[in-house]
C-alpha positions as CSV (number, residue, x, y, z in Angstrom):
1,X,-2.1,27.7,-19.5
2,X,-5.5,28.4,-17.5
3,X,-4.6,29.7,-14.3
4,X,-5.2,28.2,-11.0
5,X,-6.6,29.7,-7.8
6,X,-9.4,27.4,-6.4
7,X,-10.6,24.4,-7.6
8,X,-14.0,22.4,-6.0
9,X,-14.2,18.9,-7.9
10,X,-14.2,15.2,-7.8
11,X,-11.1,13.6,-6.7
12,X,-10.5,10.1,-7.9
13,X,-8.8,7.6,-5.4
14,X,-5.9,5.8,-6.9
15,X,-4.4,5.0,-3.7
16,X,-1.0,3.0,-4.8
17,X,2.5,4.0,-4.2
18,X,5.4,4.4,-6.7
19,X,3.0,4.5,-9.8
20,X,5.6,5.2,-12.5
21,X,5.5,7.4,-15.6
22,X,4.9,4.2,-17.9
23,X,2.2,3.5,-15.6
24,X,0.5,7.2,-16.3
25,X,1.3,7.0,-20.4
26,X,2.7,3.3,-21.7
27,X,5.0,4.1,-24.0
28,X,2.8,1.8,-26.2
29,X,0.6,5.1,-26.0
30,X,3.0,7.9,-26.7
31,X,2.2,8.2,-30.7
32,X,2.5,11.7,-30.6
33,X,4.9,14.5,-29.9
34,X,2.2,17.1,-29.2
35,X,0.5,17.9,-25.8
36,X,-2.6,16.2,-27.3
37,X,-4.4,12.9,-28.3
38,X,-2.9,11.3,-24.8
39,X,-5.7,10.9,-22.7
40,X,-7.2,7.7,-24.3
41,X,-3.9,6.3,-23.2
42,X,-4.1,7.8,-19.2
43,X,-3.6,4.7,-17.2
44,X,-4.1,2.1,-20.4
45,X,-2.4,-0.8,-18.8
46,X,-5.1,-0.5,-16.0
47,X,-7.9,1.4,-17.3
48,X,-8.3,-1.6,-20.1
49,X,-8.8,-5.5,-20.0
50,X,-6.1,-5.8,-22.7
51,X,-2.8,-4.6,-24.0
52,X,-4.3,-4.1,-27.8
53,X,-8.0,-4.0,-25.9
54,X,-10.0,-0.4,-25.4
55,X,-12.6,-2.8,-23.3
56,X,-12.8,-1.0,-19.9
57,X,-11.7,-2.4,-16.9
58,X,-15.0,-1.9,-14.3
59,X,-12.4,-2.4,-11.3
60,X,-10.5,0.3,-12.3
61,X,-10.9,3.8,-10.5
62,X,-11.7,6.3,-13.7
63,X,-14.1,3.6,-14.9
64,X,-16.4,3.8,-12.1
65,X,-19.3,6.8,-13.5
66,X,-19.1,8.2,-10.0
67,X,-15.7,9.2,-10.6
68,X,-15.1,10.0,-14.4
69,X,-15.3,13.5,-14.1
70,X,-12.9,13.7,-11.6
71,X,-10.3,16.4,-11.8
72,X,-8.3,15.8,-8.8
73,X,-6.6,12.5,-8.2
74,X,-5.6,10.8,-4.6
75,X,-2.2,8.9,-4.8
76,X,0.2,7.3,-2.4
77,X,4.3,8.0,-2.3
78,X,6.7,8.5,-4.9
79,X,4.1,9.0,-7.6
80,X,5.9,9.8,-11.1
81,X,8.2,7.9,-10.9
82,X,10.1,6.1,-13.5
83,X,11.3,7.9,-16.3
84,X,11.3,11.6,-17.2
85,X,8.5,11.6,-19.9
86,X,6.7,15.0,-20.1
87,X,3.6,13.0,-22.1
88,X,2.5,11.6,-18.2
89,X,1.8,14.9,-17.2
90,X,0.5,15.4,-20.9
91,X,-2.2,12.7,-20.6
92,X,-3.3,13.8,-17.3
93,X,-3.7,17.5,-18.4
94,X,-5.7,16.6,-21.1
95,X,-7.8,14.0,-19.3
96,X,-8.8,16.5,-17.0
97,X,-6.9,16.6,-14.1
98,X,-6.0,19.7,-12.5
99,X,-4.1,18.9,-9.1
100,X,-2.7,15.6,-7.7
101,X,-2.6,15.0,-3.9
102,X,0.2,12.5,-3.2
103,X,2.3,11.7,-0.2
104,X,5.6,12.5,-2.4
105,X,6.4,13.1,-5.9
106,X,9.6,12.2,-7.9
107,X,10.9,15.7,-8.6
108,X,10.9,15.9,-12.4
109,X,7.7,14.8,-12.4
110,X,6.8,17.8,-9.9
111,X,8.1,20.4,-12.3
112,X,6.3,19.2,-15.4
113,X,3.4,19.5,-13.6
114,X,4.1,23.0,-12.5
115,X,4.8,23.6,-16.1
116,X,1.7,22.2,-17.7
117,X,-1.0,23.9,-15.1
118,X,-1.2,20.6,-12.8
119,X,-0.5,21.8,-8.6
120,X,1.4,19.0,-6.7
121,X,0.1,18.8,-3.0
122,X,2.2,17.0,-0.7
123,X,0.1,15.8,2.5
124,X,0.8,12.7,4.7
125,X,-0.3,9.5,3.9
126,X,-2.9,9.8,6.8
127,X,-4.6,13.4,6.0
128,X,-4.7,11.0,2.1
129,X,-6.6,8.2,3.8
130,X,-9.1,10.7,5.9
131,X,-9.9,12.5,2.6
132,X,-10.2,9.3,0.5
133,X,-12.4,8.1,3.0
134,X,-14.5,11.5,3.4
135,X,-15.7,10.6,-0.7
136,X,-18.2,7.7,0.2
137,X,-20.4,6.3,-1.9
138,X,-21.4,9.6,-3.8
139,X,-18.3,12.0,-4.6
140,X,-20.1,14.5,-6.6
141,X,-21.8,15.4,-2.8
142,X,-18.3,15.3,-1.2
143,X,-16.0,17.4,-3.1
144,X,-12.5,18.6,-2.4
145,X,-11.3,21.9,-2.7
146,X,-7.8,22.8,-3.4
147,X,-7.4,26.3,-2.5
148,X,-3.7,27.2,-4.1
149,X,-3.3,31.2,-2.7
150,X,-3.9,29.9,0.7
151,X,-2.3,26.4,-0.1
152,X,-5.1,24.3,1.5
153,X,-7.4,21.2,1.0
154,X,-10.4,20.8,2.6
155,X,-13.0,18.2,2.4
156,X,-17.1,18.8,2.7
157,X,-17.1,18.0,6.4
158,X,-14.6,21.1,6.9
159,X,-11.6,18.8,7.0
160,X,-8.5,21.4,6.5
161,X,-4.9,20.6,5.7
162,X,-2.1,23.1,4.7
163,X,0.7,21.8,1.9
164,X,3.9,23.6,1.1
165,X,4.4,24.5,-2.2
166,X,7.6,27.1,-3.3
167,X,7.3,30.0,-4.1
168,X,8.3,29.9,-8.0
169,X,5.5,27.1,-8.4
170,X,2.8,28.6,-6.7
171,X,3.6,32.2,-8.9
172,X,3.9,30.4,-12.3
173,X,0.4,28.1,-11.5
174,X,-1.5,31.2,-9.8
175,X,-0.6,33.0,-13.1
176,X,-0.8,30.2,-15.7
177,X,2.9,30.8,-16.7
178,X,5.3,28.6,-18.1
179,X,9.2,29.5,-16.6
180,X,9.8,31.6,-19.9
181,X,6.7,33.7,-19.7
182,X,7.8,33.8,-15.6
183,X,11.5,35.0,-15.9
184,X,9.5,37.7,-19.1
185,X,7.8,39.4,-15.8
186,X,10.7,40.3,-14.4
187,X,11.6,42.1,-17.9
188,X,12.5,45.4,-16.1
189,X,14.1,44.3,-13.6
190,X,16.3,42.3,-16.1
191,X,17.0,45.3,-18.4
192,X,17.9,47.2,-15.3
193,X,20.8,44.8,-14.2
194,X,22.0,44.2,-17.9
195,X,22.3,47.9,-18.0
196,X,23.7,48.5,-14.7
197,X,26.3,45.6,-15.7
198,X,27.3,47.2,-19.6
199,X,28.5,50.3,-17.5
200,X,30.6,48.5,-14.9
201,X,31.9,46.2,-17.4
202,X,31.4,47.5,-21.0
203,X,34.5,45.0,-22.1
204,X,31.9,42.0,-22.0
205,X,29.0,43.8,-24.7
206,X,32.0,44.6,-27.1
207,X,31.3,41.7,-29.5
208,X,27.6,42.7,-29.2
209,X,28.1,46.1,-29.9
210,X,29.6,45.5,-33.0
211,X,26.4,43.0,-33.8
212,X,23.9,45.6,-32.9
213,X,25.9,48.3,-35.4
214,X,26.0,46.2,-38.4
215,X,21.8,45.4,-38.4
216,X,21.4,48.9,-37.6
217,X,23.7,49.8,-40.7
218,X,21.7,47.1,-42.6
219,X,18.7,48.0,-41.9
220,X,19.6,51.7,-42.8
């Protein structure tokens, strides 16, 4: 994953609460099992005039020019809701989105996002509004920053708001790590305690001794 420290863009206004996972990706949309070929599908059941239509909607948000480049999006509460499907957080990785600034996230979704590069911000629904409002008619002028070392968003009229974001997420995102390649950076200290553990009790590696003699006697 591409790490992420600071990010200056376009953020898109899609200021609705509870917007569920089959919202993000219909499952109409899901026709592949890989982290690609979702983003036509972002959104369909708004984005388009039709269920089996690819007309775009002009009311809709991403269809307004101003804001298709967007790569943060503005949200309400609860966003992700709804089922546990990773491809949500798929579609809007590959449509370009690289942090989400809601009011409250369903928890699942908050971790797939940690795992697939996006940063969660939780602010209030107010500092939301002030922001969404600080866009006017021409966004590319007024872009927001998400700064995630100093875990701030600010606005081009110097609006500043701090978010909260653990520890664990803010490492793995920072570092454009996955959990695996997380828990592999603490490799030492890992080999440390599984030595430190075989001496105090040896009783438990017995079974695994006898493993690790046989390949060796194998591969001799």
């Amino acid at each position: 994953m591409e790490p992420f420290t600071t990010l200056t863009a376009i953020a898109a206004p899609l200021l609705r609460d509870n917007i569920d996972t089959d919202a993000i990706i219909p499952s109409r949309e899901m026709r592949s099992v890989t982290k690609t070929g979702l983003a036509d599908g972002l959104f369909a059941g708004w984005r388009y005039s039709g269920v089996s239509s690819r007309e775009p909607d002009p009311d809709f948000i991403l269809n307004d020019p101003r804001f298709a480049p967007a790569r943060i999006l503005l949200s309400g509460a609860n966003f992700g809701c709804g089922s546990s499907r990773e491809h949500a957080v798929w579609a809007l990785a590959e449509f370009g989105f690289r942090a989400i600034i809601a009011e409250s996230f369903n928890p699942i979704f908050r971790g797939n996002c940690v795992n697939n590069g996006i940063v969660p911000v939780e602010l209030d629904c107010d500092a939301i509004a002030r922001i969404a409002a600080s866009l006017g008619h021409w966004p590319a002028s007024q872009q927001v920053t998400v700064d995630l070392q100093r875990c701030t968003v600010s606005t081009a009229q110097s609006d500043l708001w701090q978010f909260q974001i653990d520890d664990e997420a803010q490492e793995m995102l920072l570092g454009g790590m996955d959990a695996i390649e997380l828990t592999l950076t603490r490799r030492d200290a890992i080999d440390r305690a599984r030595a430190a553990d075989r001496l105090r009790r040896p009783w438990i590696y017995l079974e695994q001794g006898r493993k690790d003699s046989a390949k060796e006697q194998i591969t001799n």
